[in-house]
C-alpha positions as CSV (number, residue, x, y, z in Angstrom):
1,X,5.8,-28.4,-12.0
2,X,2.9,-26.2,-13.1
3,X,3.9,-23.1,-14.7
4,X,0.5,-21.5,-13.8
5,X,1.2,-18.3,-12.0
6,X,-0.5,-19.1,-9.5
7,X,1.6,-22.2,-8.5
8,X,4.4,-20.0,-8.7
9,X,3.2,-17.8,-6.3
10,X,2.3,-21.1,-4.0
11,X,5.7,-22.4,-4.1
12,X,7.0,-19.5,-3.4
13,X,5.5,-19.0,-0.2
14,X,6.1,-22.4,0.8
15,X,9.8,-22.2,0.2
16,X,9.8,-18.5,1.7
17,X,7.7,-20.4,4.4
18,X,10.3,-23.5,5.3
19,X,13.6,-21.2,4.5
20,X,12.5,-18.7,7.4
21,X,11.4,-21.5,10.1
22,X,14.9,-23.0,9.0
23,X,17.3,-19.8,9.2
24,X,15.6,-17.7,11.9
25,X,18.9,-18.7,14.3
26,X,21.3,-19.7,12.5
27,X,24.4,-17.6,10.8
28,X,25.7,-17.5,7.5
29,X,28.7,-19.7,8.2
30,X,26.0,-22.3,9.3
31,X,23.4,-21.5,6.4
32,X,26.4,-22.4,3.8
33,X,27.5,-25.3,5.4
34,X,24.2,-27.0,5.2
35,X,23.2,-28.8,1.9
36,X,19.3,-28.8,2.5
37,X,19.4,-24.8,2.9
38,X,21.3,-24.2,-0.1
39,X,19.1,-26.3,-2.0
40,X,16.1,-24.7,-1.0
41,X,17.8,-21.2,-1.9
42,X,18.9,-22.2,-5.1
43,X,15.2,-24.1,-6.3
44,X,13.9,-20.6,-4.8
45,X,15.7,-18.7,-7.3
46,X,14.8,-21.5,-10.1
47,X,10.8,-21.2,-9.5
48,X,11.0,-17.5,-9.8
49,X,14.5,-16.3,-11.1
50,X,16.1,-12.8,-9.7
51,X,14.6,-10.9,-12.9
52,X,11.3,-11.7,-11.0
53,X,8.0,-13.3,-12.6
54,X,7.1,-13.3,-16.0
55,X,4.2,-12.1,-16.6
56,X,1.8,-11.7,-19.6
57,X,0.6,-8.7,-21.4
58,X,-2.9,-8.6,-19.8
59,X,-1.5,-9.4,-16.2
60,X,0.7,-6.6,-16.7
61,X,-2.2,-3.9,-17.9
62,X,-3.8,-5.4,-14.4
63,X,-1.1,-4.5,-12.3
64,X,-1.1,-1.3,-14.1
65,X,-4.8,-0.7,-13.7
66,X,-4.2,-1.5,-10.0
67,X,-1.6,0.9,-9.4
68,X,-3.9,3.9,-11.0
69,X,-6.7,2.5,-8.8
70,X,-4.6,3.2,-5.8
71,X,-3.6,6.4,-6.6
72,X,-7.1,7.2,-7.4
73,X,-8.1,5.7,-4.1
74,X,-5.5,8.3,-2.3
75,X,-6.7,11.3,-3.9
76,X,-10.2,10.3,-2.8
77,X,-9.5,10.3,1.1
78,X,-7.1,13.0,0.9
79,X,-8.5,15.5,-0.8
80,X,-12.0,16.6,1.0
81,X,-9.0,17.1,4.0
82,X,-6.9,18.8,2.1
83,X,-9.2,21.2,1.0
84,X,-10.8,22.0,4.2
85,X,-7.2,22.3,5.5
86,X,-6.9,25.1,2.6
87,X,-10.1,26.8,3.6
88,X,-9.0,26.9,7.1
89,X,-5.7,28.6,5.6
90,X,-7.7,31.1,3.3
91,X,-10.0,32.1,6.6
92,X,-7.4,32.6,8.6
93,X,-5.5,34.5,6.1
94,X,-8.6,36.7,5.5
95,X,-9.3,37.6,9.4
96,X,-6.0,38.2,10.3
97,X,-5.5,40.9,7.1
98,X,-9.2,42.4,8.3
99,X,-7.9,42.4,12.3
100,X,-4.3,43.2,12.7
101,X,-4.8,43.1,16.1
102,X,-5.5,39.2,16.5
103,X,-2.9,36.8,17.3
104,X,-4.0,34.3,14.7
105,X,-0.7,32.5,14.2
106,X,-1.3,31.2,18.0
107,X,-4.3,29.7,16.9
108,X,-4.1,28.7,13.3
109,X,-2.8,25.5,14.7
110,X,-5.2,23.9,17.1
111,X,-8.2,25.5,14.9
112,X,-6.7,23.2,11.8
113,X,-6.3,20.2,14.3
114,X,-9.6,20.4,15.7
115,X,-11.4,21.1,11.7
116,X,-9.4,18.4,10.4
117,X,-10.4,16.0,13.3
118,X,-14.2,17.1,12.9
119,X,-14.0,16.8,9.0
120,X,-12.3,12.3,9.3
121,X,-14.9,12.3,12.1
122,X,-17.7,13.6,10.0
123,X,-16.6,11.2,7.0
124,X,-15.7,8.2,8.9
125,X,-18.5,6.4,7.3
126,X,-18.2,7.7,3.6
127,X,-14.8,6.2,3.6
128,X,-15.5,3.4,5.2
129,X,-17.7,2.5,1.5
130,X,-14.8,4.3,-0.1
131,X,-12.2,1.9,1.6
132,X,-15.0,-1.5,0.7
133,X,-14.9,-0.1,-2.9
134,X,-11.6,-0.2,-2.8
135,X,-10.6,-3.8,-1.2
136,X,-13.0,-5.0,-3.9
137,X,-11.2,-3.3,-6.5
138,X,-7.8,-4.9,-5.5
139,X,-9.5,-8.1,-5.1
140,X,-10.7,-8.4,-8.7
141,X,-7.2,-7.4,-10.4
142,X,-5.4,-10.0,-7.8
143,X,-7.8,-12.3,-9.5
144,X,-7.0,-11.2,-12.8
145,X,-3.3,-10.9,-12.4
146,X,-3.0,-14.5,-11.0
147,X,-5.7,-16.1,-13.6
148,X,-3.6,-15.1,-16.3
């Protein structure tokens, strides 16, 4: 057997595949009593051993890269929310100091729902290239982890 990454990863899934159809009903009495289960268990655990994959320097500065991309991505849908949510707050905050009067805590609520609803509405289409970006992104360092 290849010891190409990638064939790990395809063995894998076929032996994930065929020890799922094969346990789905059965117990574990049953799954230790038959020889063609604990074979596949035990050549599982011989293509890719408990400690996991082993991985080279440059697939590991991918996944790395990857895991800042997605944190990156995060911050770049959350954030124009978050600070309109924080405007909203600092309004509020402001016209219920200046009017003592108003009730505002009664309608902080639906007035953050409802700015917060027109705000994803508003920027449905910016993330939509924000999410593309993204997928693209994850493509390219799947590539890269798995050419290694």
């Amino acid at each position: 057997m290849s010891f190409e990454p990638l064939e790990y990863v395809r063995h894998i899934v076929a032996e994930a595949d065929y020890l799922t159809a094969q346990t789905t009903s059965i117990s574990k009495d049953d799954f230790l009593k038959s020889e063609t289960l604990r074979r596949a268990f035990v050549r599982s655990l011989e293509v890719w051993p408990v400690g996991g994959l082993p991985l080279a320097f440059s697939s590991a500065d991918a996944i790395l890269r990857l895991g800042s991309a997605i944190f990156e991505f995060s911050l770049r849908l959350a954030l124009p929310i978050a600070g309109l949510l924080l405007l909203t707050e600092l309004a509020l905050a402001l016209l219920s100091r200046l009017q003592t009067q108003l009730q505002l805590l009664s309608l902080a609520f639906p007035v953050k729902l409802l700015g917060s609803l027109a705000a994803l509405a508003a920027l449905a289409p910016a993330m939509a290239l924000i999410y593309q970006q993204a997928f693209r992104q994850s493509l390219l360092a799947f590539e890269r982890i798995m050419a290694r």
